[in-house]
N, CA, C and O of each residue as an XYZ file, in Angstrom:
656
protein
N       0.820     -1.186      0.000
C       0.000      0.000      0.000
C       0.863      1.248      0.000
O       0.552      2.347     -0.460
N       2.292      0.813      0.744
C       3.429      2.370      0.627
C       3.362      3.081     -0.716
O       3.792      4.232     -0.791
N       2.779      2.388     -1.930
C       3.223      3.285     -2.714
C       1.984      3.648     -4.202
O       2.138      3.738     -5.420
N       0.936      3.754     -3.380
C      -0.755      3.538     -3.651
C      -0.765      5.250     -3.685
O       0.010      5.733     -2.859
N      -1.475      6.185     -4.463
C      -1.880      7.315     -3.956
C      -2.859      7.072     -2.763
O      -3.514      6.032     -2.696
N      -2.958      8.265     -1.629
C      -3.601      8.393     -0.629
C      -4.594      9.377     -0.853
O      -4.797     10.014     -1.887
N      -5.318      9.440      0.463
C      -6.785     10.891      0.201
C      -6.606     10.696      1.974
O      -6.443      9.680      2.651
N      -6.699     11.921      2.294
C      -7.004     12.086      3.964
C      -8.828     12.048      3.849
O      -9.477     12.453      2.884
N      -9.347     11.484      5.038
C     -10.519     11.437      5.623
C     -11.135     11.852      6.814
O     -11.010     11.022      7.714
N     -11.874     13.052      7.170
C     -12.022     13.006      8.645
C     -13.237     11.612      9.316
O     -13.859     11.033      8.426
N     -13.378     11.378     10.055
C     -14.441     10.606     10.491
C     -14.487     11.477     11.748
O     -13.569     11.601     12.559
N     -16.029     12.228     11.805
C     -16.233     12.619     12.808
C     -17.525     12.552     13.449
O     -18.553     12.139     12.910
N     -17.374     13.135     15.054
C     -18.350     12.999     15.652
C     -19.294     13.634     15.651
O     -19.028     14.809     15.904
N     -20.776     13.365     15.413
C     -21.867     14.312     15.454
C     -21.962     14.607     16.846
O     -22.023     15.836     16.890
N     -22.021     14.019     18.359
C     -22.267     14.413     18.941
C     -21.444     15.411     19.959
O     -21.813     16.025     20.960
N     -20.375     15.332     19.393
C     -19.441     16.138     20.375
C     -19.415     17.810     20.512
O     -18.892     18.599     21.299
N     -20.228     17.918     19.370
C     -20.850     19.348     18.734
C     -21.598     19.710     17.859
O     -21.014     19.780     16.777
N     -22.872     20.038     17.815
C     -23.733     20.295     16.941
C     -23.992     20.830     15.968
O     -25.087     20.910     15.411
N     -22.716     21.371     15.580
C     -22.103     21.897     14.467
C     -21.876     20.971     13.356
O     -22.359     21.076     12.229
N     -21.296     20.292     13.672
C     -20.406     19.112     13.093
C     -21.635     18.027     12.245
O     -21.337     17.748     11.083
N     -22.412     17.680     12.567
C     -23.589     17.113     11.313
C     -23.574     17.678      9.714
O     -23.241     17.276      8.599
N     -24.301     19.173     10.507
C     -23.829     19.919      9.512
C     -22.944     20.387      8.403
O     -23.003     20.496      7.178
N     -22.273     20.567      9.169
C     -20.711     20.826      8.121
C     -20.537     19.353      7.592
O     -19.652     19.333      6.736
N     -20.901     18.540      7.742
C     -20.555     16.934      7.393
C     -21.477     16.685      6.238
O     -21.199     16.358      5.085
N     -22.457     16.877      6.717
C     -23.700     16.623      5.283
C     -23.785     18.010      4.527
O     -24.890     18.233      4.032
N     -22.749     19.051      4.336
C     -22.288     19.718      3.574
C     -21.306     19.684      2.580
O     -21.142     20.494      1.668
N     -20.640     18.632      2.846
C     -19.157     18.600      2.235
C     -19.809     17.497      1.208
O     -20.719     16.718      1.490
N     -19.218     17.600      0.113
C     -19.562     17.053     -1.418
C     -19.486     15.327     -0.716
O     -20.462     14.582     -0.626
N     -18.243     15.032     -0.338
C     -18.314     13.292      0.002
C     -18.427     13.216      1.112
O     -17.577     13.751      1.823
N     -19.715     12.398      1.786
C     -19.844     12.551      2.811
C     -20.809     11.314      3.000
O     -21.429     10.870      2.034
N     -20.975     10.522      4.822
C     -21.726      9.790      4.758
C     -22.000      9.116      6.255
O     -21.037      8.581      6.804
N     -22.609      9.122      6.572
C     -22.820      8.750      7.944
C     -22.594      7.114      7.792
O     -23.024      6.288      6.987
N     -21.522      7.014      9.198
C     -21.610      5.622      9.121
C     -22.181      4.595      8.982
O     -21.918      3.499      8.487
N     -23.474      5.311      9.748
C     -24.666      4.178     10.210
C     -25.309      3.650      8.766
O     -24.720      4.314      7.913
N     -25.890      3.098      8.359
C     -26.726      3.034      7.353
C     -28.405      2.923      7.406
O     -28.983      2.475      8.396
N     -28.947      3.285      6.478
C     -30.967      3.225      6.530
C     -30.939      4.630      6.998
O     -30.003      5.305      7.426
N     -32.211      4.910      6.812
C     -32.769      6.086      6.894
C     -33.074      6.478      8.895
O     -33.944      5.918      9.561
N     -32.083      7.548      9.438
C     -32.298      7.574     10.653
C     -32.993      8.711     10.593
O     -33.144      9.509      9.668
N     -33.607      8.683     12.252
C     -34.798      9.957     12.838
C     -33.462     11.044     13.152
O     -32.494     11.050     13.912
N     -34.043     11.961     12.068
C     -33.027     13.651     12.571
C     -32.110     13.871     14.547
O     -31.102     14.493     14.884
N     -32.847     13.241     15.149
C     -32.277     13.575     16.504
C     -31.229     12.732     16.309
O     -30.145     13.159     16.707
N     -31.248     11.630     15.797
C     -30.074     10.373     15.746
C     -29.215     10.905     14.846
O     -28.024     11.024     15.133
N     -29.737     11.315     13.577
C     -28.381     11.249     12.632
C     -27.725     12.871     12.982
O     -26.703     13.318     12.461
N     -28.509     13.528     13.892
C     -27.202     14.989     14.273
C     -26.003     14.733     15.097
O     -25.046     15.506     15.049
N     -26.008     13.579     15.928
C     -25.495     13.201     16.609
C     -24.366     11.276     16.207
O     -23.673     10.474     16.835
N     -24.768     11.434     15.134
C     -23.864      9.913     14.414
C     -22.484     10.311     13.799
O     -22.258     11.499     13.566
N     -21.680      9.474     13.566
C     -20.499      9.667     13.036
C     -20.592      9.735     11.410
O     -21.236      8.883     10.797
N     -20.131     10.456     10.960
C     -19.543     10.679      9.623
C     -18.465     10.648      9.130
O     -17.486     11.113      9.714
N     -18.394     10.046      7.847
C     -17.242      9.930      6.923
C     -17.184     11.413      6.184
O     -18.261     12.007      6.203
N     -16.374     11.915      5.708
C     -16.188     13.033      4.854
C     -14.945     12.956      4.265
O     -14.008     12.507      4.926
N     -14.782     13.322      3.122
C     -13.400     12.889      2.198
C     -12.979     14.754      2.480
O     -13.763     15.639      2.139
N     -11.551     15.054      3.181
C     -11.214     15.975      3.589
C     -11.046     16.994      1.832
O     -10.518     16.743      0.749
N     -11.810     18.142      2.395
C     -11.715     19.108      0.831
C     -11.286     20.580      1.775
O     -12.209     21.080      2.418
N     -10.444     20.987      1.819
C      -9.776     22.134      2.722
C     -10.602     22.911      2.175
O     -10.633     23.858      2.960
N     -11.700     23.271      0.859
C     -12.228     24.846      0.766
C     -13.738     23.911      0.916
O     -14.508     24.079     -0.030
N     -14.049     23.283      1.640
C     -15.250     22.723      2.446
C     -14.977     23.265      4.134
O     -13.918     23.100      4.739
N     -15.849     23.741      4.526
C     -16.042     24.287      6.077
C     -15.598     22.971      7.178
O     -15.419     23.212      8.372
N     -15.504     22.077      6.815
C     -14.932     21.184      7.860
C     -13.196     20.927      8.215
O     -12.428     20.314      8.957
N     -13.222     21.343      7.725
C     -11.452     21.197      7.934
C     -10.962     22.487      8.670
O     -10.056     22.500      9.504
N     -11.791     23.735      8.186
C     -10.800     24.740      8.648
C     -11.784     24.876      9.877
O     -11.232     25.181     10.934
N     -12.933     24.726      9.902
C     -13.369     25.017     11.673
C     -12.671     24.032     12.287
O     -12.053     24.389     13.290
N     -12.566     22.491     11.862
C     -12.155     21.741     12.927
C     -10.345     22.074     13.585
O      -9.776     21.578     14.557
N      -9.923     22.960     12.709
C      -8.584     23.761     13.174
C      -8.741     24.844     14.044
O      -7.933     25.021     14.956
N      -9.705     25.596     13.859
C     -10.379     26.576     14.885
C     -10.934     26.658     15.679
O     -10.765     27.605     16.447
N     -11.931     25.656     15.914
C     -12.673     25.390     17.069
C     -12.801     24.108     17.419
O     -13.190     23.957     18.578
N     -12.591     23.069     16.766
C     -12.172     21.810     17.052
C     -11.196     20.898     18.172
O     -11.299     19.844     18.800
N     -10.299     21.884     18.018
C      -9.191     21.124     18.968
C      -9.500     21.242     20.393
O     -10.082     22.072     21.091
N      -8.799     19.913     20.619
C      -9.327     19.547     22.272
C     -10.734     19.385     22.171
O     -11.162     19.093     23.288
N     -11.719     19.449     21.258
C     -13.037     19.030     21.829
C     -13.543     17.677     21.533
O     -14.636     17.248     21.903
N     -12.433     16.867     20.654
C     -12.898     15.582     20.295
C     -14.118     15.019     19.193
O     -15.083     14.260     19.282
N     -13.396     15.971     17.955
C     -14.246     16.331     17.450
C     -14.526     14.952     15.922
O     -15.336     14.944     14.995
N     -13.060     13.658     16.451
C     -12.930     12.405     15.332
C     -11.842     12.365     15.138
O     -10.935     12.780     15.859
N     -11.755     11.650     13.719
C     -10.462     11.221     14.190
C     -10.218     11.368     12.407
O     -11.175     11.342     11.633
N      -8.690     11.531     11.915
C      -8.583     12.054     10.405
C      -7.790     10.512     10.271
O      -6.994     10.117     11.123
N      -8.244      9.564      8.779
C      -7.412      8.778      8.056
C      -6.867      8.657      6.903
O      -7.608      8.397      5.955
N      -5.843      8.767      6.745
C      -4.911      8.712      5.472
C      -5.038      7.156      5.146
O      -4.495      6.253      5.782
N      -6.155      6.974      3.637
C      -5.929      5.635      3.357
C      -6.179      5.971      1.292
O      -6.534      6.959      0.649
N      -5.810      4.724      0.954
C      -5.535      4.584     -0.318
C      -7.157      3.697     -0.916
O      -7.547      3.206     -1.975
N      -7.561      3.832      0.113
C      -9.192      3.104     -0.144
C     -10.082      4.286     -0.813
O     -10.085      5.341     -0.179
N     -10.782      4.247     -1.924
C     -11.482      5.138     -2.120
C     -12.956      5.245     -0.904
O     -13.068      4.458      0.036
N     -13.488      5.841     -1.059
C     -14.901      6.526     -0.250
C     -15.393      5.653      0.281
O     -15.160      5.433      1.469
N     -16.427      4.711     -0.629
C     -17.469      3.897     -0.498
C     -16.464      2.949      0.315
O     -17.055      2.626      1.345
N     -15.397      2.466      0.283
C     -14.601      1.161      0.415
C     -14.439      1.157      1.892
O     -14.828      0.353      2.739
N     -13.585      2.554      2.006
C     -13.064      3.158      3.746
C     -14.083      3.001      4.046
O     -14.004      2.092      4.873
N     -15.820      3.473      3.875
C     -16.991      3.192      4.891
C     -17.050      1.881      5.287
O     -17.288      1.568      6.453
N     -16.813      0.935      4.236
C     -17.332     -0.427      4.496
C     -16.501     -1.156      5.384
O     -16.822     -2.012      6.208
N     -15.004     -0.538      5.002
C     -14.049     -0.752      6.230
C     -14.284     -0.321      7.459
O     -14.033     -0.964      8.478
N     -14.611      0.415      7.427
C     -14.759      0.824      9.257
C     -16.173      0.682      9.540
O     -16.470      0.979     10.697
N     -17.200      0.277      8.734
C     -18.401     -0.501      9.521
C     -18.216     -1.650      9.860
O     -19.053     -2.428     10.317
N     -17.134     -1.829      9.664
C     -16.725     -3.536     10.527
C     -16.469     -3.650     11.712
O     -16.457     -4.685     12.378
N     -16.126     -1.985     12.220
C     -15.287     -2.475     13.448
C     -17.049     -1.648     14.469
O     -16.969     -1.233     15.626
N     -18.073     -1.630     13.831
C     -19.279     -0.784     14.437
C     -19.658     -1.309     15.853
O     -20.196     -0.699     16.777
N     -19.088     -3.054     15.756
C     -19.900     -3.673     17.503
C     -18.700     -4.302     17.729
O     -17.890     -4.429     16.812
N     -18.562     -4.566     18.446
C     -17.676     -5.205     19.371
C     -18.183     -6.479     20.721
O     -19.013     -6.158     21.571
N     -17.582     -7.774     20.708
C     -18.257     -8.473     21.691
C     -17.703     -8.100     23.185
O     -16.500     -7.896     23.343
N     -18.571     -8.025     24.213
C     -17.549     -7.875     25.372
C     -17.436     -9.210     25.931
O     -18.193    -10.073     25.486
N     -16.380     -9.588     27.087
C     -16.102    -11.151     27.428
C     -17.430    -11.633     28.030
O     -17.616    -12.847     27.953
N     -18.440    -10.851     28.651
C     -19.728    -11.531     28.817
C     -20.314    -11.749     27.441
O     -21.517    -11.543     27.596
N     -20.187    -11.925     26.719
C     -20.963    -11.924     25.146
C     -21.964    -10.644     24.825
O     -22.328    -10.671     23.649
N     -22.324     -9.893     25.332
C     -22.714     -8.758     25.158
C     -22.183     -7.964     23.615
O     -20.982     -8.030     23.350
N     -23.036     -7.301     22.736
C     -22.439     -7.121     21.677
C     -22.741     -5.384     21.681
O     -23.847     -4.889     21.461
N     -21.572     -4.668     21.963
C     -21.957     -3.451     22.057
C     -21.669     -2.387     21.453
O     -20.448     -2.401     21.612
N     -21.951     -1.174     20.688
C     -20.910     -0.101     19.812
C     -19.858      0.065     20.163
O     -19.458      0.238     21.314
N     -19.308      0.032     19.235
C     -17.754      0.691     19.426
C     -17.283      2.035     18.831
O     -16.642      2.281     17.809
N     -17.811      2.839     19.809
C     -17.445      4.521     19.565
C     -15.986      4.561     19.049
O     -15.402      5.502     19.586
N     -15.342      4.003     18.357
C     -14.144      4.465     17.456
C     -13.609      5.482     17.553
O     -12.658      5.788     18.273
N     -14.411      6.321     16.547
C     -14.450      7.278     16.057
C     -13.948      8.711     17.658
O     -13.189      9.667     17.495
N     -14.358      8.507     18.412
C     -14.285      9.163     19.348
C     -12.830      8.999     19.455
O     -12.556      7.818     19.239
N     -11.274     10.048     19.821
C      -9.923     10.257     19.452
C      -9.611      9.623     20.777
O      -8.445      9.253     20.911
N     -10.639      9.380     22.035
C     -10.143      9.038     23.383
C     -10.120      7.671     23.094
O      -9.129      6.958     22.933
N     -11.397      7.348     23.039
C     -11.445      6.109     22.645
C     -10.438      5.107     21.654
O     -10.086      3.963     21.939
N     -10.054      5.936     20.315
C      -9.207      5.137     19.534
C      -7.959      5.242     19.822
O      -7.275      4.239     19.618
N      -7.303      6.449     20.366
C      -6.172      6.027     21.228
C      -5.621      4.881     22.055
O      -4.671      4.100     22.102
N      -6.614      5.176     22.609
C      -6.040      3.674     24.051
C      -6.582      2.345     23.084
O      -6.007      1.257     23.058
N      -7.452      2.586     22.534
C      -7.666      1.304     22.266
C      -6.598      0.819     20.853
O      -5.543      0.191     20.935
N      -6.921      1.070     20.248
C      -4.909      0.620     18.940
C      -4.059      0.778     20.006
O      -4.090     -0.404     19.662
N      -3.374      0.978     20.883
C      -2.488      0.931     21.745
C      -2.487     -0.509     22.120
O      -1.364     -1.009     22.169
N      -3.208     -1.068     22.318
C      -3.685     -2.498     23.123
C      -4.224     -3.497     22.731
O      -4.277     -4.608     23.260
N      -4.773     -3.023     21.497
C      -5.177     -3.885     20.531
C      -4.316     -5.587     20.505
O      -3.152     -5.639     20.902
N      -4.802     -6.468     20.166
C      -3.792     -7.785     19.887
C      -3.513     -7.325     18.497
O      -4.194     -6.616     17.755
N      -2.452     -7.843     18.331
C      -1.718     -7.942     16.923
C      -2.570     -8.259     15.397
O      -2.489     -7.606     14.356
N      -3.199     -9.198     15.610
C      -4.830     -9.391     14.693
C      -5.459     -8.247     14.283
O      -5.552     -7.658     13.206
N      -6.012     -8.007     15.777
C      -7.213     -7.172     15.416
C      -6.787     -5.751     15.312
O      -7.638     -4.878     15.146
N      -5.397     -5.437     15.409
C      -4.829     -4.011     15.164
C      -4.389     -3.921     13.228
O      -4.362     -2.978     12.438
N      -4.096     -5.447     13.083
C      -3.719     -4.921     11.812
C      -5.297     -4.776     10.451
O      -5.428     -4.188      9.377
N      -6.107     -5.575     11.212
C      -7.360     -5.602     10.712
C      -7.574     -3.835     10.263
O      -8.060     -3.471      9.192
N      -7.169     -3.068     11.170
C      -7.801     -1.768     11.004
C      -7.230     -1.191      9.801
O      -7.899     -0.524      9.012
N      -5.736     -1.496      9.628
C      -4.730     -0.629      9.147
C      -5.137     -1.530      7.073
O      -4.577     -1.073      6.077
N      -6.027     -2.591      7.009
C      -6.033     -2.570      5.789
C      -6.910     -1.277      4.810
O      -8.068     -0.859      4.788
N      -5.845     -1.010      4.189
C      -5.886     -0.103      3.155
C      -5.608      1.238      3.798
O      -5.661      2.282      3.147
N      -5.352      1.199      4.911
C      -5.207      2.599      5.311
C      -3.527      2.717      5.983
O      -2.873      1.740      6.350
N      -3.019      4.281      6.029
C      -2.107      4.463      5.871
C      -1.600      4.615      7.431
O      -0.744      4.118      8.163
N      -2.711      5.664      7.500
C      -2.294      5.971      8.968
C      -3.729      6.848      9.679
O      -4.690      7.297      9.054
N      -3.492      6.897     11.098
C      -4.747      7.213     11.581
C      -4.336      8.561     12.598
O      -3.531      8.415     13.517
N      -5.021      9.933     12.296
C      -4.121     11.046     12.602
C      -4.985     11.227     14.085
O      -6.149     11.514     13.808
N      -4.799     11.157     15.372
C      -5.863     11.406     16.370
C      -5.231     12.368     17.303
O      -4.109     12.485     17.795
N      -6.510     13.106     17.377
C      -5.356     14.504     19.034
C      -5.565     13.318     20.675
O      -6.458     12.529     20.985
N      -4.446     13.672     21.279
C      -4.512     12.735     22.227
C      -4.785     14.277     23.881
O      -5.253     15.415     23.852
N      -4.233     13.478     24.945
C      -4.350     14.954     25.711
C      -3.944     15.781     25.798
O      -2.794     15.576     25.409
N      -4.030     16.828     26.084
C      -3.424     18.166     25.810
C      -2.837     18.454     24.557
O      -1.766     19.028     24.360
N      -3.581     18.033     23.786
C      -3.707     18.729     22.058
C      -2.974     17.888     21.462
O      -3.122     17.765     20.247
N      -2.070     17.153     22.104
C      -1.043     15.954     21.449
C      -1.437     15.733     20.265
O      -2.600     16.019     19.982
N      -0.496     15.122     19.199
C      -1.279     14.554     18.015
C      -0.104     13.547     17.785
O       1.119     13.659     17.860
N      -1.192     12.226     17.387
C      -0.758     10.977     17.437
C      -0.832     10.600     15.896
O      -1.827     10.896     15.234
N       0.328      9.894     15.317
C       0.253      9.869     13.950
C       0.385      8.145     14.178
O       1.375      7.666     14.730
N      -0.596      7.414     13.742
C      -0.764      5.957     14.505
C      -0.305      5.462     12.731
O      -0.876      5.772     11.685
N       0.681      4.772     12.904
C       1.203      3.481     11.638
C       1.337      2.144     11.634
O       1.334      1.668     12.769
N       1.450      1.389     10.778
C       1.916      0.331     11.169
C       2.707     -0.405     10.328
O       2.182     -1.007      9.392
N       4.157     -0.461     10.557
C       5.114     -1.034     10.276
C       5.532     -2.301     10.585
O       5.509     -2.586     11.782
N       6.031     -3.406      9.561
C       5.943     -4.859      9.854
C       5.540     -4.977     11.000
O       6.241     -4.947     12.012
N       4.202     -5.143     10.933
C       3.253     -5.455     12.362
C       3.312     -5.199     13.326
O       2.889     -5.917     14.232
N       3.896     -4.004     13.504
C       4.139     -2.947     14.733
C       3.578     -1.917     14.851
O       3.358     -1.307     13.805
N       3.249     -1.477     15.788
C       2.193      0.132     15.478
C       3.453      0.975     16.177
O       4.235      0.686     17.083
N       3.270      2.246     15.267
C       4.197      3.187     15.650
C       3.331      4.422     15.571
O       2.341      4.556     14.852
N       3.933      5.467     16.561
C       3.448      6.783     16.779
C       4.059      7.746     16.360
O       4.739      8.254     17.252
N       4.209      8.686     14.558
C       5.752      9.019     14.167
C       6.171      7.919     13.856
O       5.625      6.896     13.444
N       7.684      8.332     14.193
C       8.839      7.509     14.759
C       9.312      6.595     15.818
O      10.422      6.084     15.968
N       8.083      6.486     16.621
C       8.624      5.810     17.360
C       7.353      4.467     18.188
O       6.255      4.953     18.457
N       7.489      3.337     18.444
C       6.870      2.286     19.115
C       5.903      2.864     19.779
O       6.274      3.691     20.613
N       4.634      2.665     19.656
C       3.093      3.095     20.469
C       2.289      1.883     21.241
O       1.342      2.013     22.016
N       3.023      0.498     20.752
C       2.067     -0.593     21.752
C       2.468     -0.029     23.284
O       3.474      0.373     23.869
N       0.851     -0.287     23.600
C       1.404     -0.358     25.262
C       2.326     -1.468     25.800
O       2.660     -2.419     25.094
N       2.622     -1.354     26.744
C       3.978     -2.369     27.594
C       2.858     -2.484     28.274
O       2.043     -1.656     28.682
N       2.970     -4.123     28.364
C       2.068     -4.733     29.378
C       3.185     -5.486     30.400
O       2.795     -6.113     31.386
């Protein structure tokens, strides 16, 4: 895939600001994760795909008023549109060890932090097909450039698995 053209993607959160629907179902490529026709209170508040277009209003507010509020998470992948959705509606439930099958807020930058950190080796590289890298703000504005190199996740330059 190193040598595939790329497209950055934001995936963001509807609910972290009510702004953010908006500007999402504004931007030319765009698409809520969920699929079927949802009730308006649900889909202001769902995650969206948007193929990043810098003279579209989502990119430059989420530089302006975005940061620190957790506003998603940006991916650099070589997957076109439709493909990246179908990819990351895979990862939508998750089982917990009681068998319980529950969302997996992803998309949320707290959430996907710790969790690719800890991930098993499997299910971390599962994420990274077709995609390059996964750009997320961590605390205090940090920004985490998540890769994965012969089956290693790196942050930058440098090793990001947690030490267990």
């Amino acid at each position: 895939m190193s040598d595939e053209p790329t497209r950055w993607y934001a995936l963001v959160d509807g609910a972290s600001d009510p702004a953010i629907a908006p500007m999402a179902r504004a931007a030319q490529d765009h698409a809520c994760l969920f699929s079927g026709r949802l009730p308006d209170d649900l889909a202001a508040v769902s995650p969206y795909l948007v193929a990043i277009d810098p003279r579209e209003p989502l990119l430059p507010a989420w530089q302006e008023r975005g940061r620190g509020r957790n506003w998603g998470i940006l991916i650099e992948s070589a997957l076109g549109f439709e493909a990246l959705r179908r990819h990351l509606r895979r990862f939508l439930q998750v089982r917990l060890p009681d068998g319980d099958l529950v969302m997996f807020r992803f998309w949320d930058p707290r959430v996907f932090g710790g969790y690719i950190r800890t991930a098993p080796s499997d299910q971390r590289t599962a994420w990274f097909e077709g995609v390059r890298q996964f750009a997320v703000e961590g605390e205090n504005g940090v920004q985490h450039s998540f890769r994965l190199r012969a089956g290693r996740l790196f942050d930058g330059d440098h090793p990001a698995e947690a030490r267990t």
